[in-house]
MIDOSE-1310 file (N, C-alpha, C; in nm, 2 decimals, decimal comma, always signed):
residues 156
xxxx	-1,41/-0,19/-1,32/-1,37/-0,06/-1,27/-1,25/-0,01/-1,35; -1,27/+0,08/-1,39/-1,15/+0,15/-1,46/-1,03/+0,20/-1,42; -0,93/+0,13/-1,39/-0,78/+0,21/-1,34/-0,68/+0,25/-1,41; -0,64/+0,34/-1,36/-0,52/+0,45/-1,40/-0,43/+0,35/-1,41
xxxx	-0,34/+0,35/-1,53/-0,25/+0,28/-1,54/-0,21/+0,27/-1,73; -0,15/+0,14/-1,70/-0,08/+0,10/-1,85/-0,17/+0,01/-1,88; -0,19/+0,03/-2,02/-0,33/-0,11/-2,10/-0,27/-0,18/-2,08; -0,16/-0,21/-2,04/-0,05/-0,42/-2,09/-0,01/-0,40/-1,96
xxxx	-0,07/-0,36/-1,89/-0,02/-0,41/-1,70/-0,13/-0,49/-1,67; -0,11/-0,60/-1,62/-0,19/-0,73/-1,56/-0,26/-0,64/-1,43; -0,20/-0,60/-1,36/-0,22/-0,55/-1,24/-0,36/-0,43/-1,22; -0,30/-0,39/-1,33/-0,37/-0,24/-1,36/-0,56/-0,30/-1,44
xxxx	-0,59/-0,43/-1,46/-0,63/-0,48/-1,49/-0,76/-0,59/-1,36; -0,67/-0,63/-1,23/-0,73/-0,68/-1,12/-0,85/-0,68/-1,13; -0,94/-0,81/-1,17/-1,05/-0,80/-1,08/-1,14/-0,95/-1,13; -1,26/-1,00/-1,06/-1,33/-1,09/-1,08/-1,28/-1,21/-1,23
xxxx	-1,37/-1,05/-1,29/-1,39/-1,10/-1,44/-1,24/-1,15/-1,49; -1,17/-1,08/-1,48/-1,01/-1,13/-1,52/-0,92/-1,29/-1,46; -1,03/-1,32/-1,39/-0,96/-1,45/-1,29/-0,89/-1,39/-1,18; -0,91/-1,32/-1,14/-0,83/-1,27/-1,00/-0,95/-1,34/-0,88
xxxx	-0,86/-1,34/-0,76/-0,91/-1,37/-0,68/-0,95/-1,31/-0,55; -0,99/-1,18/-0,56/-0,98/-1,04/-0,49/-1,05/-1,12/-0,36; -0,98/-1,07/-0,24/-1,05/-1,13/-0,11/-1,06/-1,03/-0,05; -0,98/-0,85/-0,07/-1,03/-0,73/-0,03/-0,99/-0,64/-0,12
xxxx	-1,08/-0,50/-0,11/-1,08/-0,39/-0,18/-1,12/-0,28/-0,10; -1,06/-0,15/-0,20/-1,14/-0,03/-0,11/-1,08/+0,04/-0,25; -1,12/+0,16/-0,24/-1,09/+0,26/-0,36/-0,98/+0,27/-0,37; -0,86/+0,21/-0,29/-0,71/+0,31/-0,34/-0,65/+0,13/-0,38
xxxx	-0,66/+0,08/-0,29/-0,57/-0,08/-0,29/-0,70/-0,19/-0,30; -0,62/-0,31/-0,36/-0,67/-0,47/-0,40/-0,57/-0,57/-0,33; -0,66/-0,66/-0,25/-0,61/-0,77/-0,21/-0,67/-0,92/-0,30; -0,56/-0,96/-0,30/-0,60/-1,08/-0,38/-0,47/-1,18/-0,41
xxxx	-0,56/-1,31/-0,41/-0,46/-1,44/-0,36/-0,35/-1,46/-0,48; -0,22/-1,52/-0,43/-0,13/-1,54/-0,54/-0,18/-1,64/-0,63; -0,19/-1,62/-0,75/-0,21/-1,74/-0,85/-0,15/-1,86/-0,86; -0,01/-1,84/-0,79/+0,05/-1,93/-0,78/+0,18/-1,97/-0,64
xxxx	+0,09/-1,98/-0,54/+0,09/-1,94/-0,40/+0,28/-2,04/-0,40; +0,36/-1,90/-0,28/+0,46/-2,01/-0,24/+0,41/-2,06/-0,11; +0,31/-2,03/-0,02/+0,26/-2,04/+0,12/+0,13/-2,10/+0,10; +0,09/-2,14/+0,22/-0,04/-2,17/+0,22/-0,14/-2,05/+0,21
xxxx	-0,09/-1,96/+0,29/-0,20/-1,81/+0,24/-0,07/-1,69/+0,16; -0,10/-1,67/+0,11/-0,01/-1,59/-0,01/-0,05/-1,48/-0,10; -0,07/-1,37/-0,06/-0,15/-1,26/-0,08/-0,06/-1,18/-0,14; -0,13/-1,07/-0,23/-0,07/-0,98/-0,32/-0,14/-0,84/-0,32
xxxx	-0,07/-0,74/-0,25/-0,16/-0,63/-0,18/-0,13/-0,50/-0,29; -0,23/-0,48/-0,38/-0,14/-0,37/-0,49/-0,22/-0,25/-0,48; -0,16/-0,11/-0,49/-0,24/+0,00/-0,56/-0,31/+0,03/-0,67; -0,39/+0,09/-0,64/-0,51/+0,11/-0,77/-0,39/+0,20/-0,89
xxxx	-0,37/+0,27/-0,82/-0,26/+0,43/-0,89/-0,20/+0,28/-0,97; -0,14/+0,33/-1,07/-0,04/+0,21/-1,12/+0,11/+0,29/-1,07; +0,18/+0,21/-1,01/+0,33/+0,23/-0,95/+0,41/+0,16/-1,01; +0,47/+0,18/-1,08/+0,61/+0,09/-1,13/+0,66/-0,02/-1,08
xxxx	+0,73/+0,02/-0,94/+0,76/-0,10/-0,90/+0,86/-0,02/-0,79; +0,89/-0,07/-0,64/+1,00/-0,06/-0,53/+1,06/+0,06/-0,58; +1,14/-0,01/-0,67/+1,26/+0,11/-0,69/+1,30/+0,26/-0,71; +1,15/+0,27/-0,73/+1,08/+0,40/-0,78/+1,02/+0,50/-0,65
xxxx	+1,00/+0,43/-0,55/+0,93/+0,49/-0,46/+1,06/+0,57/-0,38; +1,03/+0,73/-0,32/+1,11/+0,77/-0,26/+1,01/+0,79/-0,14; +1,07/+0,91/-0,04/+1,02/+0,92/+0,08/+0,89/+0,97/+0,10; +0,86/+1,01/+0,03/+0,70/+1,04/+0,02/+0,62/+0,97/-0,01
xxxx	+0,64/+0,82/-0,03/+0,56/+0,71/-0,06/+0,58/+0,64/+0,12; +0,64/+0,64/+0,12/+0,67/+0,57/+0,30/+0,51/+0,55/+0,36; +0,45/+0,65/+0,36/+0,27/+0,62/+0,40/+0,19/+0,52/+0,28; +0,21/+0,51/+0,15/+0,15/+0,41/+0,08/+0,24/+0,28/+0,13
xxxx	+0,34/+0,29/+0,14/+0,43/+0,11/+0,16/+0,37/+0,11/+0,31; +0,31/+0,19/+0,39/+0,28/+0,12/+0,56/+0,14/+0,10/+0,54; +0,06/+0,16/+0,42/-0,08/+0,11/+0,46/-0,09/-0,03/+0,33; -0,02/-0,02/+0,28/+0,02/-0,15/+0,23/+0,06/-0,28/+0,33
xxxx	+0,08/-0,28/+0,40/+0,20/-0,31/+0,50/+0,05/-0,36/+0,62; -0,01/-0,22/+0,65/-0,14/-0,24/+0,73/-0,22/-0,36/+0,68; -0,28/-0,31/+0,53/-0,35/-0,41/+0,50/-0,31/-0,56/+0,51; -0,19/-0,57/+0,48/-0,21/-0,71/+0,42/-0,17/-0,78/+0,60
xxxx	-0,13/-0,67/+0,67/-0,15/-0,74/+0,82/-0,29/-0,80/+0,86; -0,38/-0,69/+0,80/-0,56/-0,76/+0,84/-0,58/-0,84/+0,76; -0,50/-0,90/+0,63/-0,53/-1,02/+0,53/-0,49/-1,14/+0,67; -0,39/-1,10/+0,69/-0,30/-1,25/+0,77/-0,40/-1,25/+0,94
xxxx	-0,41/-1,15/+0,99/-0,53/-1,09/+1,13/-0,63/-1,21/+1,08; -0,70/-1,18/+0,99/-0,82/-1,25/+0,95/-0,84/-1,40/+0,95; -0,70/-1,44/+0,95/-0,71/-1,59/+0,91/-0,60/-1,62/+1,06; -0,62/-1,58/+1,16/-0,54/-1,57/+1,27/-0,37/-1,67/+1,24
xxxx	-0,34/-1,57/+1,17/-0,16/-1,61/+1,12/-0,11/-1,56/+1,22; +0,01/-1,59/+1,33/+0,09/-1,55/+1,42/+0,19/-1,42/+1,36; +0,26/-1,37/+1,43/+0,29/-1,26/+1,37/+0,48/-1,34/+1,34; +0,50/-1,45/+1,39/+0,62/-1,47/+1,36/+0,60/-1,55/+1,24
xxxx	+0,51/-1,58/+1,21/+0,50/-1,69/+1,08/+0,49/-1,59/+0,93; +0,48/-1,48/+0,99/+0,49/-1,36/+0,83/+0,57/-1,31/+0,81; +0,56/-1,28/+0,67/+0,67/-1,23/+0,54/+0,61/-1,16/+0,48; +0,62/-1,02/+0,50/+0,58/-0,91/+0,42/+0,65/-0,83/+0,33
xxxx	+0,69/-0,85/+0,20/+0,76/-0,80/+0,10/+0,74/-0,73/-0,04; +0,88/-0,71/-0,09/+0,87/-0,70/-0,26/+1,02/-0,75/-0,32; +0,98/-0,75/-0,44/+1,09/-0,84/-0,52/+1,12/-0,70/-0,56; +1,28/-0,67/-0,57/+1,35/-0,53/-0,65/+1,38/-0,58/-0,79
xxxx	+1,35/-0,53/-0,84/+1,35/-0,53/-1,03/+1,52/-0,53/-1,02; +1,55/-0,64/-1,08/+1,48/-0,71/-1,25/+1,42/-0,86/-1,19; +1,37/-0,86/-1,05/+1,39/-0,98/-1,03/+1,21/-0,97/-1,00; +1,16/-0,92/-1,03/+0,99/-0,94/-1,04/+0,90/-0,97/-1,19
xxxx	+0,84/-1,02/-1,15/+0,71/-1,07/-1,27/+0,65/-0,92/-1,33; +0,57/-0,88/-1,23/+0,48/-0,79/-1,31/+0,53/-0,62/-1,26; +0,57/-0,54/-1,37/+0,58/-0,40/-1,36/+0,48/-0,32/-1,28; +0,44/-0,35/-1,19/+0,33/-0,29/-1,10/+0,35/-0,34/-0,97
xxxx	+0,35/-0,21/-0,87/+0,39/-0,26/-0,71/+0,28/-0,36/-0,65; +0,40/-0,44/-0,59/+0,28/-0,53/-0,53/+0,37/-0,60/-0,42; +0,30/-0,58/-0,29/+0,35/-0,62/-0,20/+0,33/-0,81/-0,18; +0,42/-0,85/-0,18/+0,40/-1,01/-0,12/+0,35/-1,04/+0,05
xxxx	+0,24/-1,11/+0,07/+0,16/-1,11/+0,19/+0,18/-1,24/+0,21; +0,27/-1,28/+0,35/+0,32/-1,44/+0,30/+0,26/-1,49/+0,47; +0,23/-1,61/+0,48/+0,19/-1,66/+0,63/+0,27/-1,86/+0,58; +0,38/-1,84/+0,64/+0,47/-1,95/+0,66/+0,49/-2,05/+0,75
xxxx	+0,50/-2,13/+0,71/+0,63/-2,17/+0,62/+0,62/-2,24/+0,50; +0,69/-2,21/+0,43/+0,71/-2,20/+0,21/+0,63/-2,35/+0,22; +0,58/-2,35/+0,10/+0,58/-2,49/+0,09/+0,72/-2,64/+0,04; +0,80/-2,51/-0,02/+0,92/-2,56/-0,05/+1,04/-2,49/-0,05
xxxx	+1,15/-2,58/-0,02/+1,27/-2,47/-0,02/+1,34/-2,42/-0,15; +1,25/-2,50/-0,25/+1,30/-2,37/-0,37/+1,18/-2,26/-0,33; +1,07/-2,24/-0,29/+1,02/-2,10/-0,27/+1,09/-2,07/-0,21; +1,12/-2,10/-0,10/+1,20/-2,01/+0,03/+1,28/-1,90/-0,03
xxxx	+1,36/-1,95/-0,17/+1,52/-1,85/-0,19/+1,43/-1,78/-0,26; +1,31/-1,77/-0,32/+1,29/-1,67/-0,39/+1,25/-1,56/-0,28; +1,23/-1,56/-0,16/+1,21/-1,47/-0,08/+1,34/-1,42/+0,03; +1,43/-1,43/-0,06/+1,53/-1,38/+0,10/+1,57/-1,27/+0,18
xxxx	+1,46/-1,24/+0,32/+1,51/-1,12/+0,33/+1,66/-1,12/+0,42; +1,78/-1,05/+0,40/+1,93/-1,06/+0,36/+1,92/-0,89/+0,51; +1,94/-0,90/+0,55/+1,98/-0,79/+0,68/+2,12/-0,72/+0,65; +2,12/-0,62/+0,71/+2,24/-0,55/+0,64/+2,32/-0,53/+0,75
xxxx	+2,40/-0,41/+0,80/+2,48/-0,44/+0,91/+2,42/-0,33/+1,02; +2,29/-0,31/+1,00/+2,25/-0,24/+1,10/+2,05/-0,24/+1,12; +1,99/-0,21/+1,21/+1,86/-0,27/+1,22/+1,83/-0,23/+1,06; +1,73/-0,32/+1,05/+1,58/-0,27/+0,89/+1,71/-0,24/+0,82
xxxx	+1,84/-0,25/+0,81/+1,92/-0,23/+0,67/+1,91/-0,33/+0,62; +1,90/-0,35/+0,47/+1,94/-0,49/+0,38/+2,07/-0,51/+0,35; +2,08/-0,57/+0,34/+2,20/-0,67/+0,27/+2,13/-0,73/+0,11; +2,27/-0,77/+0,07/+2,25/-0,78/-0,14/+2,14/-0,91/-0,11
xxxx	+2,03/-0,85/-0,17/+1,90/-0,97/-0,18/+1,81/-0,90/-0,31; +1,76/-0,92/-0,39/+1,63/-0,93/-0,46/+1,52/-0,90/-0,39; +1,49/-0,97/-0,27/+1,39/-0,92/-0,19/+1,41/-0,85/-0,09; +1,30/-0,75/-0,01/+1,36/-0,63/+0,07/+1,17/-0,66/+0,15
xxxx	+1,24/-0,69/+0,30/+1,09/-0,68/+0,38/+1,04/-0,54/+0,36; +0,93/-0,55/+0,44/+0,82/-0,41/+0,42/+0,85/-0,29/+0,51; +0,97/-0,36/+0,65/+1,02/-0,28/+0,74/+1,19/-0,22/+0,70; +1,19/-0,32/+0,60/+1,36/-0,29/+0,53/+1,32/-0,15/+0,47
xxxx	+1,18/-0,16/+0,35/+1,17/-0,08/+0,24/+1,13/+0,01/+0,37; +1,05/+0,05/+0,45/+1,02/+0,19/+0,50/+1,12/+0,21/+0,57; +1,22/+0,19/+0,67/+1,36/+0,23/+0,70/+1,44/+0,26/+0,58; +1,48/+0,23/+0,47/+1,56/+0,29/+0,34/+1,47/+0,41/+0,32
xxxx	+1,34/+0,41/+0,27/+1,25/+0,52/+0,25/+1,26/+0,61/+0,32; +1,26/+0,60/+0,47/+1,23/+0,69/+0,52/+1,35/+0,75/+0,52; +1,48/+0,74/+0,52/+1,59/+0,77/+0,57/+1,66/+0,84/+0,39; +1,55/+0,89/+0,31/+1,57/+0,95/+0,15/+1,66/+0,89/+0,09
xxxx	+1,67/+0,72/+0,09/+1,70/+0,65/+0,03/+1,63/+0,60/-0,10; +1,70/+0,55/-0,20/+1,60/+0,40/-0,29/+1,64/+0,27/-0,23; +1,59/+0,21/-0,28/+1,59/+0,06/-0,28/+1,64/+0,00/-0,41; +1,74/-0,12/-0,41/+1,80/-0,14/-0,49/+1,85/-0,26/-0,42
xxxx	+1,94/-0,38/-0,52/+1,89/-0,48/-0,46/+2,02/-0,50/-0,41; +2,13/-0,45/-0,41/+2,26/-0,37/-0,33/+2,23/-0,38/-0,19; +2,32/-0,36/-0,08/+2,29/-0,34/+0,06/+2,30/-0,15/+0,07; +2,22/-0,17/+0,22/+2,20/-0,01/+0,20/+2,29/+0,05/+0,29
């Protein structure tokens, strides 16, 4: 399948033949397992569109980060993961791997406590605000978004 994007984005690239491990699709988003899982289920829910990354998205994106957000809830639904055992995220640049948005789809607990810190979601001093973390839940990012914020890895 041909997608819009950057020739040297991994992302922009997803599918079978590449070694991916696509476990859902539809024309706009790709689900498919972490290559190198910190959880026992460890999912990576990205846009076809190629997106840069978090920090880019302003308030008009708020509907792609919730059906992002949707999806990878029916990744974790499917494999009847409790709703307190999930971690729905993103890493804020400079602290991510690949230049292309991609939600982390987590069903816990880590398998280790050095994964754990790579995920910290850090609360700020008021609901869905963050606090200084690298990572920012999926309810953190649509409360900053919605409220014509960015995200950044600063408290908000």
């Amino acid at each position: 399948m041909d997608r819009p994007g950057s020739a040297d984005c991994v992302f922009c690239r997803v599918s079978v033949e590449n070694g991916f491990d696509i476990v859902w699709e539809d024309g706009n988003f790709t689900v498919f397992r972490d290559y190198n899982p910190s959880a026992v289920h460890h999912f990576q829910v990205i846009p076809k569109k190629h997106v840069e990354n978090v920090k880019v998205l302003r308030k008009d994106d708020v509907e792609l980060v919730k059906t992002m957000g949707a999806i990878g809830h029916r990744a974790l639904d499917s494999l009847n993961v409790p709703i307190a055992a999930r971690r729905l995220g993103f890493h804020v640049p400079p602290y991510n791997s690949v230049g292309h948005l991609h939600l982390h789809v987590q069903a816990l607990p880590y398998k280790s406590a050095a994964r754990r810190w790579k995920y910290p979601v850090i609360e700020g001093s008021r609901s869905n605000c963050k606090g200084f973390s690298w990572f920012i839940s999926l309810e953190q990012t649509v409360d900053i978004l919605d409220r014509g914020a960015k995200v950044t890895v600063f408290p908000c």
